[in-house]
C-alpha positions as a printed Julia matrix, in Angstrom:
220×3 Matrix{Float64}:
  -4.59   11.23    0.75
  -5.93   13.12   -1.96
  -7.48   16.27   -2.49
 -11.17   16.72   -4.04
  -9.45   18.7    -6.82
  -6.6    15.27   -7.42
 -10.21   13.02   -7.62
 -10.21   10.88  -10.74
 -13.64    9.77  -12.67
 -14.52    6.35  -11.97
 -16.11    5.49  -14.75
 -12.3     6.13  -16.96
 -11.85    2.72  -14.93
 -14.12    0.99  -17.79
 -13.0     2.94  -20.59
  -9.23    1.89  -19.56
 -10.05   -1.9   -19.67
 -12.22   -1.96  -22.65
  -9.59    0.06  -24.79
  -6.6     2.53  -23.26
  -6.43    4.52  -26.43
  -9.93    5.28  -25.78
  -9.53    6.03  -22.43
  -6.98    8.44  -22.93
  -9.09   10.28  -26.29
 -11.44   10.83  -23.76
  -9.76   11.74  -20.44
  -6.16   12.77  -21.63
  -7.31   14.47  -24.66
 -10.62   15.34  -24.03
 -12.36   14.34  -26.73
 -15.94   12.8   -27.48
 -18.66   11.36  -29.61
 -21.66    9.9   -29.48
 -23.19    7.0   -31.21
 -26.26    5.01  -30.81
 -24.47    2.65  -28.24
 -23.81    6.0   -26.0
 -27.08    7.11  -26.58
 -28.43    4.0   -25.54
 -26.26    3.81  -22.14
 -26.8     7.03  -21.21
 -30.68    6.18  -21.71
 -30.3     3.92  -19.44
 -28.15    5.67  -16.45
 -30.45    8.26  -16.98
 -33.75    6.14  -16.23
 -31.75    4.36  -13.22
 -31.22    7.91  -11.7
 -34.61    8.79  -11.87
 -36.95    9.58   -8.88
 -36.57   10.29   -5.43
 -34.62    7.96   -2.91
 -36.92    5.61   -1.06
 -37.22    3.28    1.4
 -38.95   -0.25    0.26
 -39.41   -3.14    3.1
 -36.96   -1.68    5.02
 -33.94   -0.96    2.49
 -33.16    2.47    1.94
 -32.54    2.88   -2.15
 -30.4     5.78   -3.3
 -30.51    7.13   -6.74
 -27.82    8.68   -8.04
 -25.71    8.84   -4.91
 -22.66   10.56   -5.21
 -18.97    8.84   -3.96
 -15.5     9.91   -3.23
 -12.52    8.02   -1.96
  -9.6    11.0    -0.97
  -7.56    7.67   -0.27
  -7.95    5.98   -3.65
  -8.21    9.44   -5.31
 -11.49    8.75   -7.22
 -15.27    9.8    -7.6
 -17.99    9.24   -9.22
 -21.99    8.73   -9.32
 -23.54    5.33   -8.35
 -26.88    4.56  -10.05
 -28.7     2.71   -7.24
 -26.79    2.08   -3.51
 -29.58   -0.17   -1.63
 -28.88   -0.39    2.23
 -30.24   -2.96    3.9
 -30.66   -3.37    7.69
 -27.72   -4.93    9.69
 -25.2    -2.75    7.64
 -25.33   -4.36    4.39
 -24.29   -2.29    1.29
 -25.18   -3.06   -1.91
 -24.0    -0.87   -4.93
 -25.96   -1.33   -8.37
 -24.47   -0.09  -12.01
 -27.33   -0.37  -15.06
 -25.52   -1.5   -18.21
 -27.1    -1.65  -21.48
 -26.6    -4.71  -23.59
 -25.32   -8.1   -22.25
 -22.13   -9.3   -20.18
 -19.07   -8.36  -21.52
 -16.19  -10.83  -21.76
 -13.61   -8.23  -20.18
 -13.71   -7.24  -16.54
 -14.27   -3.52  -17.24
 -18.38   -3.42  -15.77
 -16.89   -5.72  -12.79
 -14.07   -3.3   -12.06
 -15.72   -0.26  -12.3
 -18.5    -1.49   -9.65
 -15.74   -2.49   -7.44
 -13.89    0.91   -7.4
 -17.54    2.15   -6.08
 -17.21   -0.46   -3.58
 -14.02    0.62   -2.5
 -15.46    4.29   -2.22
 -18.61    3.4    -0.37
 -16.13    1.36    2.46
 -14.18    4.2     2.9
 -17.1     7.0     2.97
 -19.33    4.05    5.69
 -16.51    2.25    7.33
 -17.96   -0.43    6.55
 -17.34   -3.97    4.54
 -18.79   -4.27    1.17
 -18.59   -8.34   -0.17
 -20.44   -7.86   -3.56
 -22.75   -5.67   -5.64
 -25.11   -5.94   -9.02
 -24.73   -5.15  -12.55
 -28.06   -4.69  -14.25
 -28.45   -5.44  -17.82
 -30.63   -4.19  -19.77
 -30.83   -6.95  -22.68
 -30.83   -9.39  -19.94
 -33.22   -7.89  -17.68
 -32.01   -8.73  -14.33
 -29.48   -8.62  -12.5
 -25.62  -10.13  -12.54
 -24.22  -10.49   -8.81
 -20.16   -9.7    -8.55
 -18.35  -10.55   -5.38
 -15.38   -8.36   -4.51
 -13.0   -10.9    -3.79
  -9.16  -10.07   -3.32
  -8.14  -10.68   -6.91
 -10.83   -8.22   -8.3
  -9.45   -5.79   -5.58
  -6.51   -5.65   -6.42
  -6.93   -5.44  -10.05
  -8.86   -2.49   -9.54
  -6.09   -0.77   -7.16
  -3.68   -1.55   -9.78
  -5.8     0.17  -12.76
  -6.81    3.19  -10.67
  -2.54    3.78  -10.41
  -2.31    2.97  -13.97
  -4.69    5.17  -15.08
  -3.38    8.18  -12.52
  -0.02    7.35  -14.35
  -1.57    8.07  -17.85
  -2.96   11.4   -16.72
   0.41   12.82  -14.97
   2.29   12.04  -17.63
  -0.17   12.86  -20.45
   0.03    9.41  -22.2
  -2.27    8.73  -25.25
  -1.34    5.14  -26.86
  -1.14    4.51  -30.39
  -4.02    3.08  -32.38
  -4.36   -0.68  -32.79
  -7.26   -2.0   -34.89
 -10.06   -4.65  -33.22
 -13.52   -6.15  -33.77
 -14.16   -3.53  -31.22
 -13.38   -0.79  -32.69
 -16.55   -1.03  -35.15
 -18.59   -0.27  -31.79
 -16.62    2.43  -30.17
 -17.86    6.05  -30.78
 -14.38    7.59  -30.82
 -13.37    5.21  -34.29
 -13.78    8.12  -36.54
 -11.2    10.38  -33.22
  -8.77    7.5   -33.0
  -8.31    6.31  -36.62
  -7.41    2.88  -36.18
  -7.08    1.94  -39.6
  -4.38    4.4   -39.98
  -2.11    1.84  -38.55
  -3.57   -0.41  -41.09
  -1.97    1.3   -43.69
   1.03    2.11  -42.35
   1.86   -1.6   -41.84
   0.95   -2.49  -45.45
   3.0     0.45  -46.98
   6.09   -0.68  -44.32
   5.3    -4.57  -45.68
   5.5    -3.45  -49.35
   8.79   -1.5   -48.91
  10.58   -4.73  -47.19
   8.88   -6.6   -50.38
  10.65   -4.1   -52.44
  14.44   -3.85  -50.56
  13.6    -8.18  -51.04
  14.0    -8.15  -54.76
  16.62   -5.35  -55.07
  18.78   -7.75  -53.22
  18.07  -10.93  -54.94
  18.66   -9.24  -58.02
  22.08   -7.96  -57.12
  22.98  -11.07  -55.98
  26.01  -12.49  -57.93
  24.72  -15.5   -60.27
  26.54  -18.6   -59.81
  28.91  -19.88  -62.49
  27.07  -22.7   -64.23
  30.55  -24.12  -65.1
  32.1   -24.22  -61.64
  32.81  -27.89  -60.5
  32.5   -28.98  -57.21
């Protein structure tokens, strides 16, 4: 068990699987910017959290509900949690934009999941992510796999915060949409694997030129 001061954010959980340099800028490092992608998400999250918590043909819709898992070690704020009669939880995360093609939405909503079992004894089997290009929503079962690819990335990144573990900088297509390219400075690597390729290129014709010429009258 953890304490409430050992709690981890949940939403590192989709910074960690869309980019773990990022992840760690952010959480490790503490460091942040916004662009108009942010802006737009946190538009969004903000809208989602608005008004009160009500009750609409007999499922009770929380805004904004706050969740904690001492077992897992992790908290963090839902946007909508609809309970239905009979028991049935349903956790909902607003995402701007469209599906992505990593697991990092799924896995996030799952680790809320996972909180709201603990916090209502009770059996969650699947959730919503609403997009906000799409305009409705995208249903995600929690199934074993997704599970326990969310237990294993809350450890993972617990293990990057004890030990204080910021990876190097690898350049994407996805960097050009990450508010932390200017922080991170992935193009840095860029160069330093051109000026590494143009030494070897270099040390390649010092040898060849050294090499001993071969005698144009030897016989065989």
């Amino acid at each position: 068990m953890f304490t409430d001061d050992q709690l981890l954010p949940i939403s590192a959980l989709q910074h960690l699987i869309f980019c773990a340099r990022q992840c760690a800028l952010i959480h490790v490092e503490r460091l942040w910017a916004e662009n108009h992608l942010t802006v737009q998400g946190r538009h969004l999250h903000d809208k989602a959290h608005e008004g009160k918590s009500e009750t609409i043909d007999g499922v009770r819709i929380a805004r904004g509900l706050w969740l904690k898992s001492n077992r897992l070690g992790i908290t963090g704020q839902a946007d909508v949690v609809e309970f239905h009669p009979e028991n049935l939880i349903v956790p909902v995360e607003y995402k701007r934009g469209k599906p992505k093609k990593d697991d990092s939405d799924r896995l996030q909503l799952c680790a809320q999941a996972l909180c709201l079992e603990d916090m209502r004894n009770a059996t969650i089997e699947f959730g919503n992510l609403f997009y906000g290009a799409r305009k409705r929503r995208t249903e995600v079962k929690f199934d074993a796999e997704l599970r326990e690819t969310t237990l294993e990335s809350i450890d993972q990144f617990r293990q990057m915060m004890n030990h204080r573990i910021t990876p190097s900088a690898t350049r994407a297509s996805k960097c050009d949409k990450c508010s932390l390219v200017e922080l991170c400075m992935p193009d840095a690597l860029r160069f330093k694997n051109g000026a590494r390729a143009w030494n070897d290129r270099q040390f390649e014709v010092i040898k060849v030129m050294k090499a001993p010429e071969s005698d144009p009258y030897e016989t065989s």
